[in-house]
N, C-alpha and C positions, 0 to 999 in steps of 0.2 A: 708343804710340798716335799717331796722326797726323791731320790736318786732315782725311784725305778717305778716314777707315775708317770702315764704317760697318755694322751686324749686318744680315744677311738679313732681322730684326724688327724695324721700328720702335717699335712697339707691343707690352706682355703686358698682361694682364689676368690682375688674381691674387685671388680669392677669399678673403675674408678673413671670420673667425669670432672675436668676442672672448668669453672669456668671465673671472666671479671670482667667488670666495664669500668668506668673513669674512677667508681665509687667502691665498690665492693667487690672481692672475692665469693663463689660459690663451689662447694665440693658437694655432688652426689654419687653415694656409695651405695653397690649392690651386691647380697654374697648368699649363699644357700645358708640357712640354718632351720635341718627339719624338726627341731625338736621345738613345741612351743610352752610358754610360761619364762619367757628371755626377757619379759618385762616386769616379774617379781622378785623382791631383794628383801633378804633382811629382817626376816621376820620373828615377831613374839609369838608363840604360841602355849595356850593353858592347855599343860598335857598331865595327867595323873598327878592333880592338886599341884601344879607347880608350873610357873612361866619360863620358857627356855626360848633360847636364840638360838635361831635355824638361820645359820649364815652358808657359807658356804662348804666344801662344793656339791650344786648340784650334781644327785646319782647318775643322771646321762653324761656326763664329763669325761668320765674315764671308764678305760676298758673292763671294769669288775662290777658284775651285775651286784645290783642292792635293793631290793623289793624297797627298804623305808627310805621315804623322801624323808631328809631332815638337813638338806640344804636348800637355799633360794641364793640364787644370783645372780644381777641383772647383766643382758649381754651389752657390751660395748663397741665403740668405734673408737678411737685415738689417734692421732700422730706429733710426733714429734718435727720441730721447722726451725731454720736457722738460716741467718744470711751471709756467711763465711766466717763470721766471728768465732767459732768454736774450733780449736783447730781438732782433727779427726772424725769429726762428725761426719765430715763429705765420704771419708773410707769407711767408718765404723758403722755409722749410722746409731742404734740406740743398744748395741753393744757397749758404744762408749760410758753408757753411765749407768751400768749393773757391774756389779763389785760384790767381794765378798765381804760377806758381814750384814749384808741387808736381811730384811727379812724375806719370810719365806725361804732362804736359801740353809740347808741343812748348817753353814757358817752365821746363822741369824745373832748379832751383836746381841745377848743378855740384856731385857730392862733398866737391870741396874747398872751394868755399865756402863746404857748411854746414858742414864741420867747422872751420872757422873761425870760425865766428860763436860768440859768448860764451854764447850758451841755448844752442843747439841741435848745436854742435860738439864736439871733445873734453875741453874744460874743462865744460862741463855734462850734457845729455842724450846725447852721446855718438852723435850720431843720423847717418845718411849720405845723409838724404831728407829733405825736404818734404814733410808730408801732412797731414790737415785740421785745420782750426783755427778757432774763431771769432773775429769782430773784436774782440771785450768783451778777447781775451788780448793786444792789441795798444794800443799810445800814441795818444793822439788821440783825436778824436770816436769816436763808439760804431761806425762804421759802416768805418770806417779801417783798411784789412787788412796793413800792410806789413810782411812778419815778418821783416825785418830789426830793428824795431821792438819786438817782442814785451817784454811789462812784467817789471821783476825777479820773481823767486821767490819773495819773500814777497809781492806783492802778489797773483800765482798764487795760492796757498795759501790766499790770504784769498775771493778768488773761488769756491774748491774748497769751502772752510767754508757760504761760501752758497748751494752752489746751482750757482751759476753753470757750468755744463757740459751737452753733451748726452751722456746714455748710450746704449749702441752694442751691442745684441747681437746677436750672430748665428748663424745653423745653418751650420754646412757639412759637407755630402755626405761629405769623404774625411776632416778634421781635427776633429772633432766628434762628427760622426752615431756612429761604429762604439764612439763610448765612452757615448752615452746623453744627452750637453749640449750646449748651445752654448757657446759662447767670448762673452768679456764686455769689454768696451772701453769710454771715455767721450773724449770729444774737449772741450780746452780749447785748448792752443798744442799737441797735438799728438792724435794719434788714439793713446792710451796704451791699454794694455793692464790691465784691475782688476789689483788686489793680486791675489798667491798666482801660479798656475800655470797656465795654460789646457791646455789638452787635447793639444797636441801640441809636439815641441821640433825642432829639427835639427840632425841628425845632418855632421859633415864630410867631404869626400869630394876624391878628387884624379883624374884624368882618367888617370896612369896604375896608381895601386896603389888605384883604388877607394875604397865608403863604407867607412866606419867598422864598420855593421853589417848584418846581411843577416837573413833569416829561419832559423828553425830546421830543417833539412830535413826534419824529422818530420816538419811544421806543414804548408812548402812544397816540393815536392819539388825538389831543384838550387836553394835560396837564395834563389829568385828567381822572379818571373813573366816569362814570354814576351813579348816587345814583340811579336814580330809576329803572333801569336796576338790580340793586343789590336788593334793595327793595323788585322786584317783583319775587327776587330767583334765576339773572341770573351771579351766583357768578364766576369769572376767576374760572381755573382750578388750584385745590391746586399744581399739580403736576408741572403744566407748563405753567400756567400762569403766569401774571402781575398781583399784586395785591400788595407788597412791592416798596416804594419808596428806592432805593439802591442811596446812594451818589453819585455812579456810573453814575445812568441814570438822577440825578439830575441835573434840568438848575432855575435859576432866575427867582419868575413867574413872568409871560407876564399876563395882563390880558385882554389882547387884544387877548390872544390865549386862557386862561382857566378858565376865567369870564362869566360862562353859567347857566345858570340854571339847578342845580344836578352834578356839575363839582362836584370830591370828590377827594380830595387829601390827604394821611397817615401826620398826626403828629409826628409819631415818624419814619424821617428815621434810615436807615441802615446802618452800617460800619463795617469796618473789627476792629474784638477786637483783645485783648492785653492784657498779663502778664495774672494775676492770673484770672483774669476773663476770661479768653478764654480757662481755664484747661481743660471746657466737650465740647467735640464734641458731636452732635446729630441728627438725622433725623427722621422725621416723614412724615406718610402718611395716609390720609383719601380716604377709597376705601368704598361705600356700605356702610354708616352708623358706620364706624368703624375707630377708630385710629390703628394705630402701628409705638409706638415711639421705638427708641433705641438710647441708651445715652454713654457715654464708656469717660473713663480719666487717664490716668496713676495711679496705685497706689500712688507711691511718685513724690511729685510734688517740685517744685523749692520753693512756697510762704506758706509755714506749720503755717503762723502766723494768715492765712482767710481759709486755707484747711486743714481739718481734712487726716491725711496721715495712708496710709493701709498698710496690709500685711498678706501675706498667711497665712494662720490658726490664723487669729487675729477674734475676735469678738466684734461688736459694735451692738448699738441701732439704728434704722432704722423704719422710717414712711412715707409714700407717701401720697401726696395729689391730687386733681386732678379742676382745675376750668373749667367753661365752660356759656360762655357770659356776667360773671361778674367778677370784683377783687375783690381784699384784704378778707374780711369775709367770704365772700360771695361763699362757694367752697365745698369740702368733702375730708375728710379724714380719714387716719386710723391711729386706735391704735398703739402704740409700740411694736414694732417684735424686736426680736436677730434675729440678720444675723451672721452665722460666714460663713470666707471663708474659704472653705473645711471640715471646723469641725462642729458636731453637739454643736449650743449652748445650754445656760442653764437658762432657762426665768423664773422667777417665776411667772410667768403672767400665765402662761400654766397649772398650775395645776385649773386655772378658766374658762377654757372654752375649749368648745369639739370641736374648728374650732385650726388649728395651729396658735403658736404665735412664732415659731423657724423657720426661713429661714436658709437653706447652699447653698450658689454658688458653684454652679461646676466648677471645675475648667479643664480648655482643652488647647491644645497646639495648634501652629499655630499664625494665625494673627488674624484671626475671630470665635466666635464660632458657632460651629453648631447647631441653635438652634431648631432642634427636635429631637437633644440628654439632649436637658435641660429639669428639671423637671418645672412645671408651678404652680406657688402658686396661687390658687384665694382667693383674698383679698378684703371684705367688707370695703366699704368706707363709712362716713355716713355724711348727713347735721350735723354741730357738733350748729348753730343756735347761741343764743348770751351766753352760755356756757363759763363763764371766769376762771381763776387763782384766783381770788376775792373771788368767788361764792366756791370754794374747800376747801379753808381753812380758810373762813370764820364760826366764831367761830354756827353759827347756821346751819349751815351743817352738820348730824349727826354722819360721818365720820372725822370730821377737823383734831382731835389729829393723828388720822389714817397717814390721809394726811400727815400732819407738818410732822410726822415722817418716811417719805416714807415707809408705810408700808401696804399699799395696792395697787391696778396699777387701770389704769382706765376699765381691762376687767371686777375687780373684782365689781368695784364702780357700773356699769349699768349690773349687771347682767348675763354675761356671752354671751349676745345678743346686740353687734350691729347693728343687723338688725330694732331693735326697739326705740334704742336709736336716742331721737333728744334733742339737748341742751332746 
């Protein structure tokens, strides 16, 4: 990502439905996206005697035409949730844990320096990136992000016992949808992944003897899907197509069967998850230019130490975001809403703007709810652009004391208008 990329969209606006009964929560989401092929990610393709990764971003992303497609990226749904434990969350919303050094941000932390660093490099988490984190996991005032800095591991752990984290699920189109759940994350000093298994893994591959594995040719005929068939807009059907590599249908490639020119094999297969990471079920469907996701998890879960746990008439902090052809950065989102379930919450964010900043889940009986008895919140979502935690409370910001003392939110900081706001 860079300073001066910027999406065709400034602006979505994404339909939001809460609902719960004694058991479980349910979220369904609905938002224009006319461009289709939002359910392919990641792909190998054998192009001119050589296997190349076509990740992202897709060429409809951004405003500079590109005749070759030589991105895939699956669109997504997200939000970020918390039950007061975080402090700034309820103003910040998911400003609070983008920071400079992460990746994608033109300040992206060098490989080798995180794998040097005593958390986050080979002696600890093992990690080769920077990516989100709240302040509270960091030394110093509450507000103080320098993850150079980041607190030992048992004081982590003690944070994690209370609370102290935001939980992070999400739907995606190509690594998720085709198995029936989302994938489930919580961010502290790092955007970790629950316990157990999420839905999808990655497979290894080398540019000239190929992945690791291919599809079944019963399944798919030559191992492989057609890039240029895809290319030229002729994408499987979201609903019932092939278009996800499932372990399932996985065989050993042959390259005697799927060594062709435009042969396109997924990167990340598919699996069945496990434990905490398989809490959200979810599905989605692209009809006409449009999604409709719905996402649904038990209130209380078995693993409270990565899942923030619910409860009727309880009210928490709640933000949705939405990607579409690209990762990490590179996405839109929205401010921080109260959601309570069944009760009206009490935002102070709301006395700064004439759009709602208070969601209530209705709550209905049964197994499913009926969702044209739900009420539907439309919710701006905005490029938030390269906008850090840095840039808020850094001391020439003419709000910063505001900030450090959580005492303004970010409806009030841009003016009352998301619609206008770009980082």
């Amino acid at each position: 990502m860079t300073d001066t990329w910027l999406p065709k969209e400034k602006l979505k606006q994404l339909d939001t439905q809460i609902a719960f009964n004694a058991d479980r929560i349910h979220f369904r989401f609905r938002w224009d996206q006319p461009h289709a092929g939002g359910w392919i990610h990641d792909m190998l393709v054998y192009r001119d005697g050589e296997w190349r990764q076509f990740a992202n971003p897709s060429p409809w992303v951004t405003a500079d035409d590109n005749p070759e497609h030589t991105g895939f990226y699956e669109d997504r749904v997200s939000f970020l949730l918390d039950d007061g434990s975080v402090k700034g969350f309820e103003e910040f919303g998911g400003w609070l844990t983008v920071h400079g050094g992460m990746r994608s941000l033109p300040s992206e932390v060098p490989e080798a320096e995180v794998q040097a660093h005593e958390h986050f490099g080979a002696t600890g988490l093992d990690k080769t990136d920077i990516r989100k984190y709240i302040p509270q996991a960091c030394e110093d005032e509450w507000w103080e992000n320098d993850w150079r800095k980041i607190k030992p591991q048992q004081e982590l752990d003690k944070l994690k016992r209370d609370g102290v984290f935001l939980d992070l699920p999400m739907w995606r189109a190509h690594r998720s949808n085709p198995k029936g759940y989302g994938t489930d994350h919580h961010v502290l000093d790092f955007r970790h992944s629950d316990q157990g298994q999420n839905t999808y893994t990655t497979q290894e591959w080398d540019p000239e003897d190929g992945p690791d594995l291919m599809w079944d040719p019963t399944v798919v005929d030559g191992g492989a899907l057609d890039y240029h068939e895809i290319r030229d807009g002729d994408f499987p059907d979201q609903q019932d197509g092939t278009y996800a590599l499932d372990l399932e249908d996985a065989v050993p490639f042959d390259p005697d069967v799927a060594e062709w020119e435009g042969a396109m094999i997924p990167r990340r297969p598919l699996c069945d998850p496990e434990g905490s990471a398989a809490d959200w079920k979810a599905t989605g469907v692209w009809d006409d230019g449009e999604w409709v996701v719905e996402m649904w998890r038990d209130l209380q879960t078995a693993h409270p130490l990565d899942t923030t746990q619910l409860e009727p008439s309880g009210v928490y902090t709640w933000t949705p975001a939405i990607h579409h052809g690209a990762g990490q950065r590179w996405h839109w989102v929205g401010y921080p809403y109260k959601l309570g379930l069944g009760v009206e919450p009490d935002y102070a964010g709301d006395q700064y703007t004439a759009g709602t900043t208070e969601l209530v889940a209705t709550e209905f009986t049964g197994d499913t709810p009926d969702w044209s008895r739900i009420k539907t919140y439309t919710l701006p979502l905005v490029f938030p652009g390269l906008l850090t935690w840095d840039n808020l409370v850094a001391k020439s910001h003419p709000r910063a004391n505001e900030v450090r003392d959580a005492a303004v939110t970010m409806w009030e900081l841009y003016e009352n208008a998301p619609e206008s706001f770009i980082g």
